[in-house]
Wavefront OBJ file of the C-alpha trace (Angstrom):
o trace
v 0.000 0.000 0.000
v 2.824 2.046 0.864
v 6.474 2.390 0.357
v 8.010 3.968 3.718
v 11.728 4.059 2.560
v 15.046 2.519 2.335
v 17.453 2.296 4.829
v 20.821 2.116 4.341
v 23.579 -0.079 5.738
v 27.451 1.565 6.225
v 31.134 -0.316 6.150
v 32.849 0.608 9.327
v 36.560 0.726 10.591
v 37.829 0.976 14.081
v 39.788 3.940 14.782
v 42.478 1.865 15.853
v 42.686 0.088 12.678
v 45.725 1.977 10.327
v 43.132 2.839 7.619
v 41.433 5.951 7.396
v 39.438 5.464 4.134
v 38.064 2.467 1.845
v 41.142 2.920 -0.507
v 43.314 2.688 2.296
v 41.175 -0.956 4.033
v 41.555 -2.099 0.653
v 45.237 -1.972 0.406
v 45.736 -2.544 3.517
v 44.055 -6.321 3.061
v 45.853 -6.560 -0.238
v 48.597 -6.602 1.347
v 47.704 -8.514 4.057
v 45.332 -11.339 3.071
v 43.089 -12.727 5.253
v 44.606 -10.292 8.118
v 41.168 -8.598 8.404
v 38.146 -9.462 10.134
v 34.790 -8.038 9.070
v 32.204 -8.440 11.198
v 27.928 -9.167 10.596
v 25.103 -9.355 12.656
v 22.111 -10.625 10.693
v 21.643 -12.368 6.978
v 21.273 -9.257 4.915
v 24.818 -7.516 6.734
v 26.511 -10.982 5.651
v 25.120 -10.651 2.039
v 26.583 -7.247 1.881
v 30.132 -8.283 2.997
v 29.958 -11.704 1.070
v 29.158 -9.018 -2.115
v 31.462 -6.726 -0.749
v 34.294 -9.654 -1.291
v 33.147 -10.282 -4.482
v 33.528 -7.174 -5.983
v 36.495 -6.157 -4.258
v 38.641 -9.440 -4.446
v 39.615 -9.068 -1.204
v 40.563 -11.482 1.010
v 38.859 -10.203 4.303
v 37.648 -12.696 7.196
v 33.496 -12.437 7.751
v 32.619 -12.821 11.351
v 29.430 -13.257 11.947
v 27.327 -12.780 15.143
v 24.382 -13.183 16.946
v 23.007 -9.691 17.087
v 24.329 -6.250 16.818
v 25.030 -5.823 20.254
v 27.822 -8.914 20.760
v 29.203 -7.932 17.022
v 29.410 -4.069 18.470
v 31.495 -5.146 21.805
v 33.850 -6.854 19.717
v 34.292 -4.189 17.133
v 34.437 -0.975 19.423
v 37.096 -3.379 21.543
v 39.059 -3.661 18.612
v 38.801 -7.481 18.905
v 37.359 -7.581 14.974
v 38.953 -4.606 12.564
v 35.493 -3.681 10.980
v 31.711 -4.113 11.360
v 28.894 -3.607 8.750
v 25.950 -1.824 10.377
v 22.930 0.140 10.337
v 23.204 4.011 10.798
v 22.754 3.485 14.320
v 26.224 2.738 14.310
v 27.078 5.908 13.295
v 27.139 6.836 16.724
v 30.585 4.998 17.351
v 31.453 7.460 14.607
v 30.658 10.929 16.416
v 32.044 9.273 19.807
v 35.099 9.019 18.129
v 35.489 5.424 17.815
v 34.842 4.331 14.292
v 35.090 5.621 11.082
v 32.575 4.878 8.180
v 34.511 4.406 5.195
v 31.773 3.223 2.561
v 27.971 3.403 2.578
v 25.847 0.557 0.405
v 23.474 2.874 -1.036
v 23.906 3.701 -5.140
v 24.109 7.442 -3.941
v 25.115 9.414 -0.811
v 22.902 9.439 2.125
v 21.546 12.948 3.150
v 22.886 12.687 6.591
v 26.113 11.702 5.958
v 26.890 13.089 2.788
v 30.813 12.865 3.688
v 30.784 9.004 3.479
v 31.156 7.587 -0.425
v 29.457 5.165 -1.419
v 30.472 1.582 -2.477
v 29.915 2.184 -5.797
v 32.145 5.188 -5.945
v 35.000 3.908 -4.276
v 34.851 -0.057 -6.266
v 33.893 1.432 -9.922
v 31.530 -0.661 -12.209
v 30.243 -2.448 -8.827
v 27.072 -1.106 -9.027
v 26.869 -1.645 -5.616
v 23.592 -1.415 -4.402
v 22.604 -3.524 -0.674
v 19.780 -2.192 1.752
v 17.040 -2.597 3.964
v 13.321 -1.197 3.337
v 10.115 -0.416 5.056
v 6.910 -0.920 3.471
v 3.100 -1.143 4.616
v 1.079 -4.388 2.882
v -2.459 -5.544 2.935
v -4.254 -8.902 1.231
v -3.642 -9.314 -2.322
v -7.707 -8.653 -2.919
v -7.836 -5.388 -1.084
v -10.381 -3.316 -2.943
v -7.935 -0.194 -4.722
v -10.603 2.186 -3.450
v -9.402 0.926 0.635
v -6.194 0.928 -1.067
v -6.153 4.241 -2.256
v -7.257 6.022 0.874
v -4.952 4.005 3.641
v -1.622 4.772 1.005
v -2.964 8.740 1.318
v -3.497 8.742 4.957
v 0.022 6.712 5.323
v 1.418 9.198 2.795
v 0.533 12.192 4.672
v 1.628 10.394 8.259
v 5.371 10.466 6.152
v 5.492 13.805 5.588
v 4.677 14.808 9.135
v 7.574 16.748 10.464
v 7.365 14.963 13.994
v 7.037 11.631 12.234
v 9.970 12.587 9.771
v 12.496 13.664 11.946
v 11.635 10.201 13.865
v 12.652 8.375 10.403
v 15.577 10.223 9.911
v 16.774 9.428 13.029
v 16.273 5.902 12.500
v 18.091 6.586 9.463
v 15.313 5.549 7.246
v 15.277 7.691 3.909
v 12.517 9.658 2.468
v 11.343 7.837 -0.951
v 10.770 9.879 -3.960
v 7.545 7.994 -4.703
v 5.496 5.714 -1.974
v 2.515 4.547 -4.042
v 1.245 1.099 -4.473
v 2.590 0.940 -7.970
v 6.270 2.270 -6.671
v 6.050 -0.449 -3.290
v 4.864 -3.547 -5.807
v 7.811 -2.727 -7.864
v 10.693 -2.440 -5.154
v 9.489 -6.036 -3.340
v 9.859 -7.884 -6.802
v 13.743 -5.851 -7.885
v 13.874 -6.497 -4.145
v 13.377 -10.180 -4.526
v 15.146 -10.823 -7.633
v 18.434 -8.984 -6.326
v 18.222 -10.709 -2.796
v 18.014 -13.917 -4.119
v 21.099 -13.699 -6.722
v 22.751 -12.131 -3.809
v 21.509 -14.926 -1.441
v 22.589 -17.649 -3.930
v 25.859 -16.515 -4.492
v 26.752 -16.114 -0.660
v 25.639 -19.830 0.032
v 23.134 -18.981 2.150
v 20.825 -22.087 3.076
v 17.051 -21.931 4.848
v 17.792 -22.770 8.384
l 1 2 3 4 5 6 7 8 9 10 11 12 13 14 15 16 17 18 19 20 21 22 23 24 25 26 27 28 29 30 31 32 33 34 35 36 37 38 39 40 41 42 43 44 45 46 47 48 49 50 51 52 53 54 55 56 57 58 59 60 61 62 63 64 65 66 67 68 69 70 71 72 73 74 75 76 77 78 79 80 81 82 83 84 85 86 87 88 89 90 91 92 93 94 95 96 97 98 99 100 101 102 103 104 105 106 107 108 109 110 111 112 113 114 115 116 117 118 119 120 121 122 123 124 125 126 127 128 129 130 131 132 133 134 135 136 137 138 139 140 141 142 143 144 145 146 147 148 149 150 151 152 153 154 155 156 157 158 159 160 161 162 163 164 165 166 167 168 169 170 171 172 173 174 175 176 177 178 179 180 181 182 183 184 185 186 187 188 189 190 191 192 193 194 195 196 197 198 199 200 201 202 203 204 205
């Protein structure tokens, strides 16, 4: 019924770690293969670092973990170099104890413009790996119910109270949230998750 908006997913370094950008991880773990440990908390942060690998040819460790929270003690204590994560781990970044070197969105976020994307710093990767939000009903719903629950959801989204709540969460404000627009990001969704899926050997548990 409603598209709600992407959210994005950043490539972090400890401070500690002797690389201050992408360019410098990358040579860093060219020159030391299989020196550096990337860690992931759920399936879709170990699809973006097995994709990550693939279009890097790097030859970084994945760690993963159960959660964000065990992943983030290991990562702030230095025990694992660098952690994929949602932008609420950009607030390791403003305490001063990570850096975000890459973000997996095909263009720069609004609210951290600074931080390139994956695309830009791995040309021709295309790079393109995040999370969404989206309201569904049954497949029969009459489009007049349709119509009116996507206007009153559309007008919730453009609340400023309700806005600056997304943007804290780091959840982006979509261009276009109709039905039409919603229908056609679960199926590029789908059929770009499951290449992804495939290609990391990832099995139903």
């Amino acid at each position: 019924m409603a598209y709600l908006g992407p959210q994005p997913y950043f490539i972090f370094s400890n401070v500690q770690q002797p690389f201050t950008t992408f360019a410098d991880f990358s040579a860093f773990a060219k020159a030391n293969p299989g020196k550096v440990a990337m860690g992931v908390s759920d399936t879709v942060t170990l699809i973006i670092a097995t994709a990550l690998k693939s279009a890097t040819n790097l030859d970084f460790i994945i760690v993963p973990y159960k959660g964000g929270g065990p992943q983030n003690t290991d990562f702030i204590g230095n025990q694992i170099a660098m952690a994929v994560g949602t932008p609420n781990m950009m607030q390791f970044v403003h305490s001063g104890k990570a850096r975000a070197l890459s973000a997996t969105t095909p263009s720069r976020v609004s609210f951290a413009p600074q931080v390139p994307t994956v695309a830009e710093v791995v040309p021709g990767s295309n790079f393109d790996v995040q999370t969404w939000y989206a309201v569904a009903g049954p497949a029969k719903m009459p489009r007049a119910i349709v119509d009116r629950l996507h206007a009153a959801i559309d007008k919730v989204l453009h609340d400023p109270d309700m806005r600056k709540r997304l943007d804290d969460l780091g959840v982006l404000m979509p261009a276009d949230t109709s039905p039409e627009a919603t229908l056609g990001l679960m199926r590029d969704y789908q059929e770009r998750m499951s290449k992804l899926v495939k290609a990391a050997g990832i099995k139903p548990e």
